[in-house]
C-alpha positions in Angstrom: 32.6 30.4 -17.9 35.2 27.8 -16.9 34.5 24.8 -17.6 34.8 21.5 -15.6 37.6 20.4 -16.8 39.7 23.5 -15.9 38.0 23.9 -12.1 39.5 20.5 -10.9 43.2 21.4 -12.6 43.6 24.5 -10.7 44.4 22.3 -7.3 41.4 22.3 -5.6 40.8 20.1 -2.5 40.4 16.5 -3.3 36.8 16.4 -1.5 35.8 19.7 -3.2 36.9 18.3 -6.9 35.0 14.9 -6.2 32.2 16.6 -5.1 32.5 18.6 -8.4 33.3 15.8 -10.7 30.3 14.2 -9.5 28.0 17.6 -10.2 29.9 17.8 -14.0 28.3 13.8 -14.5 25.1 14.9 -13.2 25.1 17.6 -15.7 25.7 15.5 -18.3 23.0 13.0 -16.8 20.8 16.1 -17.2 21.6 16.3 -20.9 20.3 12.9 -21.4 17.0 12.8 -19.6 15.1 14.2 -22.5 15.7 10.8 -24.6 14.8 9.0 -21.3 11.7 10.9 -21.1 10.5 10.3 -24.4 11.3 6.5 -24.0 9.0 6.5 -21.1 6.3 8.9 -23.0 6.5 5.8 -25.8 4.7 3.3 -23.4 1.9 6.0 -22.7 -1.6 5.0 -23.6 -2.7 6.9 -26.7 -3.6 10.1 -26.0 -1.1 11.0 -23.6 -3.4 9.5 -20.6 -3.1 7.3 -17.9 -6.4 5.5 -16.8 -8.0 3.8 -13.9 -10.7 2.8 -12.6 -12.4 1.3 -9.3 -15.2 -1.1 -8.4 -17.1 -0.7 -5.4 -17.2 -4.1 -4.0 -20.0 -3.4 -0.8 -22.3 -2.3 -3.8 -21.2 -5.6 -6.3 -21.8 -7.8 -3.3 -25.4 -5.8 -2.8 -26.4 -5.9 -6.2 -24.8 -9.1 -7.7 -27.4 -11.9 -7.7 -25.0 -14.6 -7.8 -23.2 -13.9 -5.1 -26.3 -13.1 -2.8 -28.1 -16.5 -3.6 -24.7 -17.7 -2.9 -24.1 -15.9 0.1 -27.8 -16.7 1.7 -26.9 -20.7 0.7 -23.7 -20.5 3.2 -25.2 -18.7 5.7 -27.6 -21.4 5.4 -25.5 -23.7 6.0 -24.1 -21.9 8.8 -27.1 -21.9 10.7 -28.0 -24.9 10.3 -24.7 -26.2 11.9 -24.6 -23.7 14.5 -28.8 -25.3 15.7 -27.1 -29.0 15.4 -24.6 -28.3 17.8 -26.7 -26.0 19.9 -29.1 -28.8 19.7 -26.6 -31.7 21.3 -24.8 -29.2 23.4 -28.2 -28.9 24.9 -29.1 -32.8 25.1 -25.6 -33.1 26.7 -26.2 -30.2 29.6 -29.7 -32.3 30.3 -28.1 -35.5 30.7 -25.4 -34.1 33.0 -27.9 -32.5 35.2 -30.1 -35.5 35.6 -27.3 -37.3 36.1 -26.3 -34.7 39.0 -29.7 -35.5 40.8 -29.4 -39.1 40.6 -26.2 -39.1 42.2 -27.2 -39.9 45.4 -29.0 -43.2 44.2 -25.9 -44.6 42.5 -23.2 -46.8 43.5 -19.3 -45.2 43.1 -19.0 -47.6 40.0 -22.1 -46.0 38.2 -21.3 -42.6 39.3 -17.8 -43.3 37.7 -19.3 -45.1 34.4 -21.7 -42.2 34.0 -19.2 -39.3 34.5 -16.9 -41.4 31.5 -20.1 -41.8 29.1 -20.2 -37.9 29.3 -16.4 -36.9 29.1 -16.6 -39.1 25.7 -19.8 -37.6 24.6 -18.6 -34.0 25.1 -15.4 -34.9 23.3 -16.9 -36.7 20.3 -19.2 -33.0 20.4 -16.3 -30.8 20.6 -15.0 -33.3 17.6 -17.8 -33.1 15.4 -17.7 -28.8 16.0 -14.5 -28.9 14.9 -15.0 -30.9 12.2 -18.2 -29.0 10.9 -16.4 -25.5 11.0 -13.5 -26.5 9.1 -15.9 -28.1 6.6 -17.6 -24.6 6.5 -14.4 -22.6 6.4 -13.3 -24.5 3.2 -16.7 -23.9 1.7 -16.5 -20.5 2.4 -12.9 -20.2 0.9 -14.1 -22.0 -2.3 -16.9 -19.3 -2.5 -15.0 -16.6 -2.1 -12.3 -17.8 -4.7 -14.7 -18.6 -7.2 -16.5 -14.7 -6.8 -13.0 -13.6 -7.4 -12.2 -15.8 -10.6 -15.7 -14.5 -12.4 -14.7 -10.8 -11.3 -11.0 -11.5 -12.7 -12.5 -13.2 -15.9 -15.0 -10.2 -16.1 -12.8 -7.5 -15.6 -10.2 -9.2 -18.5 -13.2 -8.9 -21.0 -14.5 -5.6 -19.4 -11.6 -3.9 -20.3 -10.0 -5.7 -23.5 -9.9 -2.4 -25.1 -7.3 -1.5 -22.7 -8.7 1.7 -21.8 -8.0 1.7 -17.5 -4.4 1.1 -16.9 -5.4 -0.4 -13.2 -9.1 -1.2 -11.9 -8.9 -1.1 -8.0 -10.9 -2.5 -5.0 -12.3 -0.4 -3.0 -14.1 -1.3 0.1 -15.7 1.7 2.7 -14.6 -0.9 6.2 -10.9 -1.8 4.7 -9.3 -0.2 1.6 -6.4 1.6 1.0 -7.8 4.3 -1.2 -8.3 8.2 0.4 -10.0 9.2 -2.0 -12.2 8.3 -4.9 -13.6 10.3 -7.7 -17.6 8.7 -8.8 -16.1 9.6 -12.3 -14.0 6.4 -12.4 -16.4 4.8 -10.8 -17.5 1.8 -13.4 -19.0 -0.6 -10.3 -23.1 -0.3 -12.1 -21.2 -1.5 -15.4 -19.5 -4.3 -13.7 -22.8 -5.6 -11.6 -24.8 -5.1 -15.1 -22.5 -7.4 -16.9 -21.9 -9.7 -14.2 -25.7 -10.1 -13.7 -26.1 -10.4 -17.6 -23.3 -13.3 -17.8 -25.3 -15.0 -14.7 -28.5 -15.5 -16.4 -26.7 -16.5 -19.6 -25.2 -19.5 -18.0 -28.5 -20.3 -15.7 -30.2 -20.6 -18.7 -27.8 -22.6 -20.6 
């Protein structure tokens, strides 16, 4: 068989030997790959397997007690806000409407004052909503942080041993997994010793 060298002396096209120049360096790329392959095989977990895991976080968030005292304490909260303003939005709508039957008895100058009192009381309400949401919105975000710092510092201990190369998320309304296999599945585990380290530190 010729070899490359002796193909692209024999006057080929200039296209055709480039072409064949580059197939003769991917042969000898070829030749190489072994070594690269057994570089890569080095940073393999023993026993020639890669390992992951997933954590079902609709069942955590059903089974893990901190987060569903935590949980019932903003939604709490929530409610509570949601009744104060429903409350004053209420007072507001009564005062207007009395003020709508009275109209007839009142001069233009306390028509006028009374329709200003209630522009500025519906803009300090519309104030004090804002203010409440945003105050619930950044407890909510602290929450939610928090959750994921004691999973993160869980999941650090959980697998020390380095046995799963990845633990994912997986979530049935929004997650990027097709498929799942309840083998790899090490959610009770994770709820178990989540739980476990929640009592620990309510009793400390």
């Amino acid at each position: 068989m010729r070899t490359c060298k002796q193909l692209v002396t024999k006057g080929l096209l200039a296209a055709f030997s480039a072409g064949l120049l580059m197939s003769c360096q991917g042969n000898k790329a070829g030749n190489s790959a072994p070594a690269a392959s057994s570089a890569a095989n080095s940073n393999t977990p023993a026993g020639g397997s890669f390992k992951i895991a997933y954590v079902d976080l609709d069942s955590l968030e059903a089974h893990f007690e901190y987060f569903k005292e935590k949980r019932a304490l903003l939604e709490q909260k929530q409610q509570q806000m949601d009744n104060q303003l429903k409350g004053k939005a209420r007072a507001l709508q009564s005062e207007y409407e009395d003020l709508q039957r009275r109209a007839s008895t009142l001069t233009q100058e306390q028509g006028e004052a009374a329709q200003r009192s209630l522009m500025s009381k519906q803009q300090q309400l519309e104030q004090e909503a804002q203010n409440l949401r945003a105050s619930y919105t950044e407890q909510e975000t602290k929450f939610n942080e928090e959750l994921q710092k004691r999973l993160d510092d869980f999941l650090k201990a959980f697998n020390a041993d380095k046995r799963f190369a990845y633990i994912f998320s997986y979530r049935s309304t929004a997650s990027n997994i097709l498929y799942k296999d309840p083998a790899y599945d090490v959610t009770p585990e994770v709820i178990k010793g989540m739980n476990q380290n929640g009592s620990a530190a309510s009793a400390k």
